[in-house]
Every structure is written in structure tokens, then in C-alpha cells.
TORKOL-4160 file (C-alpha; in steps of 0.2 Angstrom, whole numbers, padded with zeros to 4 digits, m for minus):
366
<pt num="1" X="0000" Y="0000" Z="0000"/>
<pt num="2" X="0006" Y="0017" Z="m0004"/>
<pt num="3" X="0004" Y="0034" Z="0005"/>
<pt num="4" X="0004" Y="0051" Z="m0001"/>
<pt num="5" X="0018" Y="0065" Z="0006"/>
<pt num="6" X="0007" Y="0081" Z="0001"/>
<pt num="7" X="0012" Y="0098" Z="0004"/>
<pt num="8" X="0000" Y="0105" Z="0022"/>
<pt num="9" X="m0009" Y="0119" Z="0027"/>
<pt num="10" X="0004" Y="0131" Z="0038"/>
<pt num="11" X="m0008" Y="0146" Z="0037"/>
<pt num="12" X="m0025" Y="0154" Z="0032"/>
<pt num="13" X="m0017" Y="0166" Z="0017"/>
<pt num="14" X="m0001" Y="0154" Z="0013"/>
<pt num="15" X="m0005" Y="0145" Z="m0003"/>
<pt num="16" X="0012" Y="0141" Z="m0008"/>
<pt num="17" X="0031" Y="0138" Z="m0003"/>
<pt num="18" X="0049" Y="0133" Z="m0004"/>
<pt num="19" X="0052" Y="0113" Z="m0001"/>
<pt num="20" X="0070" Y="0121" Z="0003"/>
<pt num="21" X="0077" Y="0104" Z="0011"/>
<pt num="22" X="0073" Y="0084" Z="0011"/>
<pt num="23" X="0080" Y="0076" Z="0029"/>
<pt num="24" X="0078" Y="0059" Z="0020"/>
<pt num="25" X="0085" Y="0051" Z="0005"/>
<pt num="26" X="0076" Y="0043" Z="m0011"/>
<pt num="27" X="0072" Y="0023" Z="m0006"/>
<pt num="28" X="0077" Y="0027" Z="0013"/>
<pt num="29" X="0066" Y="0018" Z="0026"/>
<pt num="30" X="0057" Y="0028" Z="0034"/>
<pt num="31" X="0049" Y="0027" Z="0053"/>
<pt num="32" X="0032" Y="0036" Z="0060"/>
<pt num="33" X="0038" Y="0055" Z="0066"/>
<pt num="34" X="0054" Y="0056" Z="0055"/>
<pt num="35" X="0056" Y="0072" Z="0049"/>
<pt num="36" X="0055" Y="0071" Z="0028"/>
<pt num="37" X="0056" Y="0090" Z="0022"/>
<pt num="38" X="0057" Y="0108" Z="0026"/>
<pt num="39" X="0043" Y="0120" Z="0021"/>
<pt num="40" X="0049" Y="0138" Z="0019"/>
<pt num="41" X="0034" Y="0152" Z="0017"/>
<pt num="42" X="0036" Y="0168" Z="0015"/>
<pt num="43" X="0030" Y="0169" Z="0034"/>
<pt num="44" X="0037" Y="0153" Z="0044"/>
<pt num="45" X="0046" Y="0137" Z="0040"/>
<pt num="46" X="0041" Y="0121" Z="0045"/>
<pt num="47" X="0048" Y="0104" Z="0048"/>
<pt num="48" X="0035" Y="0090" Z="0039"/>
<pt num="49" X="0034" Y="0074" Z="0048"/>
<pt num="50" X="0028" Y="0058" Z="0042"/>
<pt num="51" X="0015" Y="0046" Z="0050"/>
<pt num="52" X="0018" Y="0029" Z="0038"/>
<pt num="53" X="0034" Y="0022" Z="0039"/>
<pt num="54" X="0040" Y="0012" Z="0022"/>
<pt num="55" X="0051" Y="0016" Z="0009"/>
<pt num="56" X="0052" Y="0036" Z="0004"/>
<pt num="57" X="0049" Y="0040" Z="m0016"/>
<pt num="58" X="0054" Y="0057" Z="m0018"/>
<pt num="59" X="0044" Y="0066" Z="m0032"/>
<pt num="60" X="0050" Y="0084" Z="m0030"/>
<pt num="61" X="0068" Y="0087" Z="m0028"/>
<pt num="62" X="0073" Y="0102" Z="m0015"/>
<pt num="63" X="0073" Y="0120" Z="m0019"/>
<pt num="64" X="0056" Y="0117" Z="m0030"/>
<pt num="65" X="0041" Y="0128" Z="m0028"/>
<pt num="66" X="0026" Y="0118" Z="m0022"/>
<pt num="67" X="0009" Y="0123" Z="m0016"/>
<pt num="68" X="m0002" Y="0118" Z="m0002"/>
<pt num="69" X="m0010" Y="0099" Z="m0005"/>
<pt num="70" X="0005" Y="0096" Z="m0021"/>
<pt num="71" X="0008" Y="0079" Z="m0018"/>
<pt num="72" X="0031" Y="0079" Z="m0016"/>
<pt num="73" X="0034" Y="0058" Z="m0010"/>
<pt num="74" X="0024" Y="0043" Z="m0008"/>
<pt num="75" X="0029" Y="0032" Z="0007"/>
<pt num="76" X="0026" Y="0012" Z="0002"/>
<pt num="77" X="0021" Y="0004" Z="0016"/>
<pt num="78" X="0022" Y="m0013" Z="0011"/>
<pt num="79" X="0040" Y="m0013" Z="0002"/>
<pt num="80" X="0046" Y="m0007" Z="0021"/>
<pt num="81" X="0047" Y="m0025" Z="0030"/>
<pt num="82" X="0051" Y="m0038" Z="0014"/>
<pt num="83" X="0065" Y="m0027" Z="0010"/>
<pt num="84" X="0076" Y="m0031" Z="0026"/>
<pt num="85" X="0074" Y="m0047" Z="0028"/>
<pt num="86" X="0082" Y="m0055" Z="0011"/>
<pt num="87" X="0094" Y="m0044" Z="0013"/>
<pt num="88" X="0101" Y="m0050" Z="0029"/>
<pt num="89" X="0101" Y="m0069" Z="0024"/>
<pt num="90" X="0111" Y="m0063" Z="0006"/>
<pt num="91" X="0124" Y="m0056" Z="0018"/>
<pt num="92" X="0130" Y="m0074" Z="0027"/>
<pt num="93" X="0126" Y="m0082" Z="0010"/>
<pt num="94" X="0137" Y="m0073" Z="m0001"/>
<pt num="95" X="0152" Y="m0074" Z="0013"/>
<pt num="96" X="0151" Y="m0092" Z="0015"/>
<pt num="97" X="0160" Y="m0097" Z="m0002"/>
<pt num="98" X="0176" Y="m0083" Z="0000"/>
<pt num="99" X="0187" Y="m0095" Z="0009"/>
<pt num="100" X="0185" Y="m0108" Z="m0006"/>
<pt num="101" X="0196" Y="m0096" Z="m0016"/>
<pt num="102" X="0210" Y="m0094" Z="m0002"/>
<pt num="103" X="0219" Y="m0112" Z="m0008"/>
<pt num="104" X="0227" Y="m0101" Z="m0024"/>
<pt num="105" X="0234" Y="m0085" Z="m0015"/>
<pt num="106" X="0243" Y="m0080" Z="m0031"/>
<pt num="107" X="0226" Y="m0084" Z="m0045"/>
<pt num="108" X="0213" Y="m0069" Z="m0031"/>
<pt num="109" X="0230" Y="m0055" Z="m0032"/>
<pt num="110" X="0229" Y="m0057" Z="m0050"/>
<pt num="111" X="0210" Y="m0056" Z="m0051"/>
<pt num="112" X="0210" Y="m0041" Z="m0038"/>
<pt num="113" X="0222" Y="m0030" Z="m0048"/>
<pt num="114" X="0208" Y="m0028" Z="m0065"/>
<pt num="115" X="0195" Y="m0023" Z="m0053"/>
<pt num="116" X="0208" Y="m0009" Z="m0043"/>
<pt num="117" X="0216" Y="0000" Z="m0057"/>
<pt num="118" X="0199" Y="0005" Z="m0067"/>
<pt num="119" X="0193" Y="0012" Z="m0051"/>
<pt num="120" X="0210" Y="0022" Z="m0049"/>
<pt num="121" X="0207" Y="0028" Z="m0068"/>
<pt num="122" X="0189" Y="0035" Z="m0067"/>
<pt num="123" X="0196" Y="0046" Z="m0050"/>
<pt num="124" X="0199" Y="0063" Z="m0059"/>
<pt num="125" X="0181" Y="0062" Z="m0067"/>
<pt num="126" X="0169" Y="0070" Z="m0053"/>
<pt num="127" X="0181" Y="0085" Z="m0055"/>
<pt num="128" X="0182" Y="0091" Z="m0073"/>
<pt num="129" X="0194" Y="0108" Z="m0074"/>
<pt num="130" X="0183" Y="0116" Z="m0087"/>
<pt num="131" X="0169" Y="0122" Z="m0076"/>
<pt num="132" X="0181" Y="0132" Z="m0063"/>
<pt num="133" X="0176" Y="0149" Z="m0074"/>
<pt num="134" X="0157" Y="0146" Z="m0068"/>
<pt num="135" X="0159" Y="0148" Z="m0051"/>
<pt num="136" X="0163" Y="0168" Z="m0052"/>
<pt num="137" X="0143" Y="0169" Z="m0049"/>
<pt num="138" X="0130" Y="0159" Z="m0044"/>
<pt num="139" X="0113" Y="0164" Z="m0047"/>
<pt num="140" X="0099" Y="0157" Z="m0034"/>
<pt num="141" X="0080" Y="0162" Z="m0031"/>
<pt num="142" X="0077" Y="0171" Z="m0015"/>
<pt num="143" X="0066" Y="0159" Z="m0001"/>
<pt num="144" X="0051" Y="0167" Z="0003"/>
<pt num="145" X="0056" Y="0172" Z="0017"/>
<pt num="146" X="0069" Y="0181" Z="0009"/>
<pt num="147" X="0056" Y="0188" Z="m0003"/>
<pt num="148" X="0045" Y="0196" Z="0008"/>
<pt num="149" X="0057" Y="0201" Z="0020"/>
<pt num="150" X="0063" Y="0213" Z="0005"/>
<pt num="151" X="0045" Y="0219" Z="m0002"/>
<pt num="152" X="0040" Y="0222" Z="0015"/>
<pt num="153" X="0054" Y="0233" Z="0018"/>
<pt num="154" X="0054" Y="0243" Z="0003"/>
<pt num="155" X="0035" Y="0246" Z="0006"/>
<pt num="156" X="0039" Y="0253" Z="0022"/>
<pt num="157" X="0051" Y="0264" Z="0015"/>
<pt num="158" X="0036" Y="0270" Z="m0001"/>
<pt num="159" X="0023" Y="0270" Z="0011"/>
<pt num="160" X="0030" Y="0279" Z="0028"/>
<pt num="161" X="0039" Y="0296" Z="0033"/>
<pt num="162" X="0052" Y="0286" Z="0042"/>
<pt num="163" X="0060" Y="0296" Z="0053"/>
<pt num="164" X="0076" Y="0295" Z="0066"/>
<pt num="165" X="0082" Y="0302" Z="0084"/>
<pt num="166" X="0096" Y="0296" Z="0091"/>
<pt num="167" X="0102" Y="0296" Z="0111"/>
<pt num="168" X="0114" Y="0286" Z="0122"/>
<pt num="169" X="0112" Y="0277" Z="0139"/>
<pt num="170" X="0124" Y="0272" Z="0153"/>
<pt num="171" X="0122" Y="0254" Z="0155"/>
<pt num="172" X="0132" Y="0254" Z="0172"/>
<pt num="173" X="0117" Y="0254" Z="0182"/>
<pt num="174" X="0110" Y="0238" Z="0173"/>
<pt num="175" X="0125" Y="0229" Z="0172"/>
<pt num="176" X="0129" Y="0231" Z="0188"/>
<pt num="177" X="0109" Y="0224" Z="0196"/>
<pt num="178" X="0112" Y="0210" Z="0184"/>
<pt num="179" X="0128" Y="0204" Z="0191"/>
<pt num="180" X="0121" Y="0208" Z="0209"/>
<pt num="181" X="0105" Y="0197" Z="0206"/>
<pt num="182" X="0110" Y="0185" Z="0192"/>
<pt num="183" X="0115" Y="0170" Z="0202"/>
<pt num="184" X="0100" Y="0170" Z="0215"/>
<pt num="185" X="0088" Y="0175" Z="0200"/>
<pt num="186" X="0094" Y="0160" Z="0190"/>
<pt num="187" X="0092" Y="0149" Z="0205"/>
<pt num="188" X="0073" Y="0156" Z="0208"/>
<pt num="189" X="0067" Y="0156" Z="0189"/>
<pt num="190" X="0079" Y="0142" Z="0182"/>
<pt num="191" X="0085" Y="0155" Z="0166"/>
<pt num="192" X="0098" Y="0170" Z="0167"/>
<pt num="193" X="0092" Y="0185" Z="0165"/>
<pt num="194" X="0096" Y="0199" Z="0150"/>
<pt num="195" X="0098" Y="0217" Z="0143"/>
<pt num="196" X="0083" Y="0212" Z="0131"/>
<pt num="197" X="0070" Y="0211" Z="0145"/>
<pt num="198" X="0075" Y="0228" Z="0154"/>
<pt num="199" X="0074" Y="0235" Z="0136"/>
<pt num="200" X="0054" Y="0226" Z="0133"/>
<pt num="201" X="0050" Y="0234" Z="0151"/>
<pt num="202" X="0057" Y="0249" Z="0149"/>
<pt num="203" X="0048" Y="0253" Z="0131"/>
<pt num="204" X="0031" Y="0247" Z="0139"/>
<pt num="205" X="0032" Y="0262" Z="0151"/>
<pt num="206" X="0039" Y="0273" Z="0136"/>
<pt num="207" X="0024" Y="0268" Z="0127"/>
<pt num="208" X="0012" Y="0272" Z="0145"/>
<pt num="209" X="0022" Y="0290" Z="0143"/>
<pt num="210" X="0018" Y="0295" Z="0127"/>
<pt num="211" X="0003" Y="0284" Z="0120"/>
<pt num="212" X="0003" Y="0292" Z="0101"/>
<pt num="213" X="0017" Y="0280" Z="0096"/>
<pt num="214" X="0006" Y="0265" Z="0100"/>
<pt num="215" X="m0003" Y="0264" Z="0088"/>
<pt num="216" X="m0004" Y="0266" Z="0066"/>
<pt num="217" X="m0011" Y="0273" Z="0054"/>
<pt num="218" X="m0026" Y="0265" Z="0045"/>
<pt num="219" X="m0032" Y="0272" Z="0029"/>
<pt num="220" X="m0037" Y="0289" Z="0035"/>
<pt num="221" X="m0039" Y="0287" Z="0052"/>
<pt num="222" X="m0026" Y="0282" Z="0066"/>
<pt num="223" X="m0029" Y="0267" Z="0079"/>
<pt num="224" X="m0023" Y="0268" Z="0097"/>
<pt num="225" X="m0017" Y="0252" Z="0104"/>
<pt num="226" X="m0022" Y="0250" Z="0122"/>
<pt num="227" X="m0010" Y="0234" Z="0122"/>
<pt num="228" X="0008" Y="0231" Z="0124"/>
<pt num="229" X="0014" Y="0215" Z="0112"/>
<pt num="230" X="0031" Y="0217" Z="0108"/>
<pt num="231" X="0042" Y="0212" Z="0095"/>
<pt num="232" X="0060" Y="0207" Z="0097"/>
<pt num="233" X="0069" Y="0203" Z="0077"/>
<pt num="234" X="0080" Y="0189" Z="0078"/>
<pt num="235" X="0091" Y="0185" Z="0063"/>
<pt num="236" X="0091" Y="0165" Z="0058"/>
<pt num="237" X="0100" Y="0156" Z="0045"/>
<pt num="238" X="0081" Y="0161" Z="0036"/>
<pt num="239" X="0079" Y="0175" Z="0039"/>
<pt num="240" X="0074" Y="0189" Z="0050"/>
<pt num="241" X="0058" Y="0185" Z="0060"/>
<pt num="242" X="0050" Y="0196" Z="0072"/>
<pt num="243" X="0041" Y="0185" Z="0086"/>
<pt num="244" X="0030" Y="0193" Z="0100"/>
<pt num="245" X="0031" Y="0194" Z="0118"/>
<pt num="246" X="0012" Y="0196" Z="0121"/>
<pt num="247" X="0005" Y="0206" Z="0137"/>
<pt num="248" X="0024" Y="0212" Z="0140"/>
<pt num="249" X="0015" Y="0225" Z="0153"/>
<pt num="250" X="0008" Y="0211" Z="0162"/>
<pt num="251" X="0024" Y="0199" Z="0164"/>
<pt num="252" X="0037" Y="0196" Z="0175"/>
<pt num="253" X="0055" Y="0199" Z="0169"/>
<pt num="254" X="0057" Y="0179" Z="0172"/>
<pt num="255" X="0042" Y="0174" Z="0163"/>
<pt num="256" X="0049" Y="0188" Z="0149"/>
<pt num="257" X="0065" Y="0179" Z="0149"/>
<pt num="258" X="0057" Y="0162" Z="0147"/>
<pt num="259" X="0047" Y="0166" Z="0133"/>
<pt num="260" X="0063" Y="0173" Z="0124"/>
<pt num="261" X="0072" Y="0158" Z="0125"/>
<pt num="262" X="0060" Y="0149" Z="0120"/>
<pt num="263" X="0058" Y="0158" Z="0104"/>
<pt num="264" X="0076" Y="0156" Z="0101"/>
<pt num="265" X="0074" Y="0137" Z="0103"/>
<pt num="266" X="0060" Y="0139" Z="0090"/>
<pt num="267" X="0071" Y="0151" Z="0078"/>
<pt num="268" X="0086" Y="0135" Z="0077"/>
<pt num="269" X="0074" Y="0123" Z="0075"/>
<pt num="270" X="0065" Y="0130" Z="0061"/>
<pt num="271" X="0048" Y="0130" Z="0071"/>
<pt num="272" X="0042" Y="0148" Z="0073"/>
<pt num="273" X="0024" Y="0148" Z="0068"/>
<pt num="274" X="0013" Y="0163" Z="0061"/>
<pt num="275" X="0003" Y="0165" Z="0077"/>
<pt num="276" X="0020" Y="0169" Z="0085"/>
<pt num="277" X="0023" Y="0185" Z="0072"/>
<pt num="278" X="0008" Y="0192" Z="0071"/>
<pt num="279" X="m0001" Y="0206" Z="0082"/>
<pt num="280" X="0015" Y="0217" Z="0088"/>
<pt num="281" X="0010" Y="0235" Z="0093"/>
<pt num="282" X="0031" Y="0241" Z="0092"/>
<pt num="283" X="0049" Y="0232" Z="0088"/>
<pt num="284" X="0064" Y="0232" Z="0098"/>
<pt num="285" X="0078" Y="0227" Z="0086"/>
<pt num="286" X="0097" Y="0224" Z="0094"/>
<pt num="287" X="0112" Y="0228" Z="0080"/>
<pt num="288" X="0122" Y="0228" Z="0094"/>
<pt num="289" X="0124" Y="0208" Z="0098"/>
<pt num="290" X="0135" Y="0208" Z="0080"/>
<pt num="291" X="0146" Y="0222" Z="0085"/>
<pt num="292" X="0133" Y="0237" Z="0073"/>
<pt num="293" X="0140" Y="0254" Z="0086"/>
<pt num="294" X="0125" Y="0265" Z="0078"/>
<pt num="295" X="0110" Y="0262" Z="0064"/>
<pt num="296" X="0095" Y="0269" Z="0059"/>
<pt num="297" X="0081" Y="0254" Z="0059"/>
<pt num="298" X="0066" Y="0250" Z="0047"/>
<pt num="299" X="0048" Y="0249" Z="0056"/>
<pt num="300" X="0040" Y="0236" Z="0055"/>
<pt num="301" X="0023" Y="0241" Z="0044"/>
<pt num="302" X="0011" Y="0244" Z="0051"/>
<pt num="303" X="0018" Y="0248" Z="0067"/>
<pt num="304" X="0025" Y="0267" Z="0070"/>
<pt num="305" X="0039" Y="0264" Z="0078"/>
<pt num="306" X="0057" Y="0254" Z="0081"/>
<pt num="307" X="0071" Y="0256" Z="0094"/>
<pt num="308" X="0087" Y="0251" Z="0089"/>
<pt num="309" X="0099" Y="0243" Z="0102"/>
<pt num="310" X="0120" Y="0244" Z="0100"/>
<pt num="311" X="0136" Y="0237" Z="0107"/>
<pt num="312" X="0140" Y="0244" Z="0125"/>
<pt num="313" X="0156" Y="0251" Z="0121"/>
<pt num="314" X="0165" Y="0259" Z="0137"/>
<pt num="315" X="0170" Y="0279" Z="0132"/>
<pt num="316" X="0174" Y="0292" Z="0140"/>
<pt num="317" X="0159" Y="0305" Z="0147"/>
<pt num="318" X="0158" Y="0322" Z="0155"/>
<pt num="319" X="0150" Y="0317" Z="0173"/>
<pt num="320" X="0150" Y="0333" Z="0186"/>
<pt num="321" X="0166" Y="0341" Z="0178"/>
<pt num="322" X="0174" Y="0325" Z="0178"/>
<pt num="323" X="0180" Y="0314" Z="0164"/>
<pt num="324" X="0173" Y="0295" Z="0167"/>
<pt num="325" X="0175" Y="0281" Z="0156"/>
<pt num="326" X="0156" Y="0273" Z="0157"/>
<pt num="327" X="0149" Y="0257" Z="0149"/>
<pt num="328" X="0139" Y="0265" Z="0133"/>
<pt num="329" X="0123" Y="0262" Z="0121"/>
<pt num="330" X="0119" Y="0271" Z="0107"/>
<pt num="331" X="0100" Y="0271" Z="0106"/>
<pt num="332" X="0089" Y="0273" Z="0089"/>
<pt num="333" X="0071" Y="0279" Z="0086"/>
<pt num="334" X="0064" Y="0275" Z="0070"/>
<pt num="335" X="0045" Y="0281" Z="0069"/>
<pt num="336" X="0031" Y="0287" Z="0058"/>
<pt num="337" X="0032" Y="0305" Z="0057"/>
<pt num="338" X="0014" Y="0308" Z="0049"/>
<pt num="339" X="0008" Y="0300" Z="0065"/>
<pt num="340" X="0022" Y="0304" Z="0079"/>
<pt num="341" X="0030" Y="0322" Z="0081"/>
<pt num="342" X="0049" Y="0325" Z="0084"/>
<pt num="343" X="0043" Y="0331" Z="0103"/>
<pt num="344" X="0036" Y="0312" Z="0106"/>
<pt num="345" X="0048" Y="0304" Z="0097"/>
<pt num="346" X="0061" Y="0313" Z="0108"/>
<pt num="347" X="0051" Y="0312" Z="0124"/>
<pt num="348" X="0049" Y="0293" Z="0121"/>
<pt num="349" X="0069" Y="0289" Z="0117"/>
<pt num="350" X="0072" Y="0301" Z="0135"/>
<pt num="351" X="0060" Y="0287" Z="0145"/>
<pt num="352" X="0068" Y="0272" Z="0139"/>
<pt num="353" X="0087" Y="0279" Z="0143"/>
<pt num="354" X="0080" Y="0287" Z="0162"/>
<pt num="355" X="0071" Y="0268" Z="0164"/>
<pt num="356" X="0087" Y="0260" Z="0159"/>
<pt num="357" X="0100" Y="0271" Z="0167"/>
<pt num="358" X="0089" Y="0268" Z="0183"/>
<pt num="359" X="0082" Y="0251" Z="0182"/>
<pt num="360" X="0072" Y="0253" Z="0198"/>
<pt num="361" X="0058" Y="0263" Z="0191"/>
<pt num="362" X="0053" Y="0250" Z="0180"/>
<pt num="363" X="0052" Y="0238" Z="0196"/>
<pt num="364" X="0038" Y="0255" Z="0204"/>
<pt num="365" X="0031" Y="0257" Z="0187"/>
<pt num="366" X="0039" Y="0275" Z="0187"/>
């Protein structure tokens, strides 16, 4: 009996994808939960299991588009147990008559040497010298990821007045409650805990502070978000994906950290799903864990604004007359300027560096 391998639904308005990578082979035995593909969307990926295990035909090679419910591999279920068997017995079989031949040492050198020196002969083939001048380019279709990563940023560039205001922050304050709490934190919640989630906490009160940036533009008319779901973009081998952390204003920083990690668990493994991109009210994006000192981020349509996070670099600050060498962040403000003014756009950047640079009025909502 055979079974189809068809392409699933991963979504209400995906009808197609990118079968990017097969986890099996063609005529490999498969098992029930094995992994047979990945399913690249311009929204998610997604790992396809099977639920018949027998022997895998492939009928759509990788890196082919597919839509939803194309048929890609059968599964034979009944070719799965009659293949193993015979081939066990033909192993013990086909030993059995070698030490017949041992009596004439010099007759099996002489049959061995016709089979070894073809196979030395036929060695240069797989690499033939005249396609070395192809590999100066290689031309390759964007995933769809990749795809709508690109249009959505060039249509938040046609379609916004993206503006930016820059600021910096003294991380001292921060680094220095982290290493006082860390190790009884870790021991109470079971996860370390971060710069990310003094950042989410301090952008919910920014957001409290000056309301007009939570929210977007629809059509003619502007809707106020009265929520605080928070988007942290994190780069994959896919990708950038923004997952949310949903009721930020309600968490704890543990429960915070928790769901961070586990959306980094999700972003290696390939298993973010729509649910967990959609619905973000704001985006904090952080350049700083590859080294970026100082850039101007792209919101995230249709969301009015962004906050950029840098590297802490220690420099040297004026601090009552003195010269100080202090544990800096640059901080960006991307935002929508038909919907935020400079004065908010200002204010806002101010509370998240005073929440930060004094980390205890986030813990008395200040």
C-alpha cells in the first residue's frame, strides 16, 4: 500500500512555498515522526513529519516551488518489511564461499588488480577543470522568506515618513543589578536574566508615557493600541523574524526571559509559527549583539515605531566636571512621522534611557 507525502496547510493566506530541504533520501526507510522535508513560506518554516513508515519516493527534488496539497513523495508501506529481511540472509550467503578461493593465493592478487586500477582511472572524473570559470557567480532564487522580508521593507520605505532620533544610555546601572541578582535570579526562575528584557520593560512604560506611538495609521484614520505585544527581530539562517512577547505590561522579567528563550529554541529549529509573528503593537531590534555601534532601523509596517539597540562600548563622558569612562549604548528611534512628532519621538527615546539608566523605576512602574 502506498501513501501520499502532500504539501499542508501552515496558514489561512499561505497557498504556496519553498520545499527548501529533504531530511531523507530517495528509497530510505522511513519510521512514523521522522522528519521528511522543510517548508519555507514567506511567513514561517516548518519541519514535515511523516506518519507511515516504508520506503520514501521522492517526487519533487529540493529547492522546488510547491503549493499547499501538491503531492512531493509517496511512502510504500508494504515494500518497508520484505526489503530487510532477504537482505540479511544474502549477507551470510554470499560470505560463505570466500574461503574456497583462499587455496590459490597468487590466482585472487591477480583477479583483484583488473578490478583496482579502473577504479584508480575513473578518480579525476567528478572533477572536470573546465567548469572552474562558472563559479565567479551563482545565481539562486530568494526563499520566501527572503522575498517578503525585502518587499515588506521597501514598502515601508514608499509608504511611511520614516524618521530618526538618536540618544545614548549608561548601561552601568543595569550591568551592575544584573551581576548583583544573576546568580539568585537563576536559581529562583531556572533562566539567566538579560539586557533584552530591561529594554521590553522599559519601552512598555515609554509607550504608557507617550501613548501616540502605540498605535498606526489606517487608511485615513489612526488606531490607538491600548495593548503592549512586543516584537524582538532575531536573525536566523532564514531569515529575520519578528516573534512577539504578548501582554509584555503584564509579565514578569522571568516569565519575559522564558518566553525569549523559548523563541530562540523555536528560531534554530526551524519552528516559529505565524501565530507567534503576528499582532505586535512596536519592535525592539538589537544591531548591537553583531558588533553594529549606531544604525537607523526600518519599522516594521504597520507599526509606528522601532528602537534600535548597540554594542555597549565603554567611552569616555563628562559626569560633574569629571572625565569618566562609562559602559555606553547608542539608542535609535525609528517612527512614523505623519503619525508621531519630533517632541514624542524625543520624549519617548528620554524614558527608555532614564528607565534604563535607573532600572528601579521599572520595578515601581515610574
Amino acid at each position: 500500500m502506498s501513501s501520499e507525502i502532500k504539501i499542508p496547510a501552515v496558514g489561512e493566506s499561505i497557498t504556496s512555498g519553498l520545499l527548501s530541504t529533504w531530511h531523507k533520501k530517495d528509497g530510505e526507510t522511513v519510521s512514523p515522526g521522522d522528519a521528511l522535508f522543510t517548508l519555507e513560506t514567506d511567513k514561517v518554516s516548518t519541519e514535515v513529519t511523516t506518519e507511515k513508515g516504508g520506503t520514501l519516493h521522492i517526487i519533487v527534488l529540493e529547492g522546488a516551488e510547491v503549493k499547499i496539497g501538491e503531492v512531493v513523495a509517496t511512502i510504500d508501506e508494504s515494500a518497508a518489511a520484505p526489503a530487510s529481511a532477504p537482505k540479511e540472509k544474502a549477507k551470510p550467503e554470499a560470505a560463505a564461499p570466500a574461503p574456497k578461493s583462499e587455496p590459490a593465493p597468487a590466482k585472487p592478487a591477480a583477479v583483484e588488480a583488473p578490478k583496482a586500477s579502473p577504479a584508480t582511472v575513473l578518480k579525476p572524473a567528478p572533477a572536470p577543470v573546465p567548469h572552474a570559470p562558472e563559479g565567479r557567480t551563482i545565481r539562486k532564487k530568494l526563499s520566501p522568506l527572503r522575498r517578503k522580508i525585502a518587499a515588506q521593507l521597501v514598502s515601508a520605505q514608499q509608504n511611511a515618513a520614516i524618521l530618526s532620533t538618536f540618544n545614548e544610555c549608561d548601561m552601568s546601572a543595569v550591568m551592575s543589578l544584573r551581576s548583583r541578582v544573576q546568580e539568585d535570579f537563576t536559581k529562583e526562575h531556572g533562566i539567566k536574566i538579560g539586557f533584552m528584557s530591561f529594554f521590553i520593560k522599559a519601552v512598555v512604560q515609554a509607550l504608557k508615557d507617550v501613548p501616540g506611538i502605540n498605535g498606526r495609521m489606517d487608511g485615513e484614520d489612526f488606531v490607538q493600541n491600548n495593548y503592549y505585544d512586543i516584537g524582538v527581530a532575531v536573525g536566523t539562517e532564514r531569515g529575520l523574524i519578528v516573534p512577539v512577547i504578548r501582554d509584555a505590561d503584564q509579565k514578569s522579567f522571568a516569565q519575559i526571559e522564558h518566553d525569549l528563550a523559548a523563541y530562540a529554541v523555536k528560531a534554530r529549529e526551524g519552528k516559529i509559527g505565524i501565530e507567534d509573528l503576528q499582532g505586535g503593537v512596536f519592535t525592539i531590534s538589537n544591531g548591537g549583539i553583531y558588533g553594529s555601534l549606531l544604525s537607523t532601523p526600518i519599522l516594521n509596517p504597520p507599526q509606528s515605531g522601532i528602537l534600535g539597540m548597540h554594542k555597549i562600548q565603554e567611552r569616555p563622558i563628562a559626569e560633574k566636571g569629571q572625565v569618566v569612562i562609562r559602559p555606553m549604548m547608542y539608542l535609535a528611534l525609528s517612527y512614523d512621522h505623519r503619525v508621531v512628532d519630533g517632541k514624542e519621538a524625543v520624549t519617548f527615546l528620554i524614558k527608555v534611557k532614564e528607565s534604563i539608566e535607573d532600572p528601579v523605576r521599572l520595578m515601581l512602574d515610574l
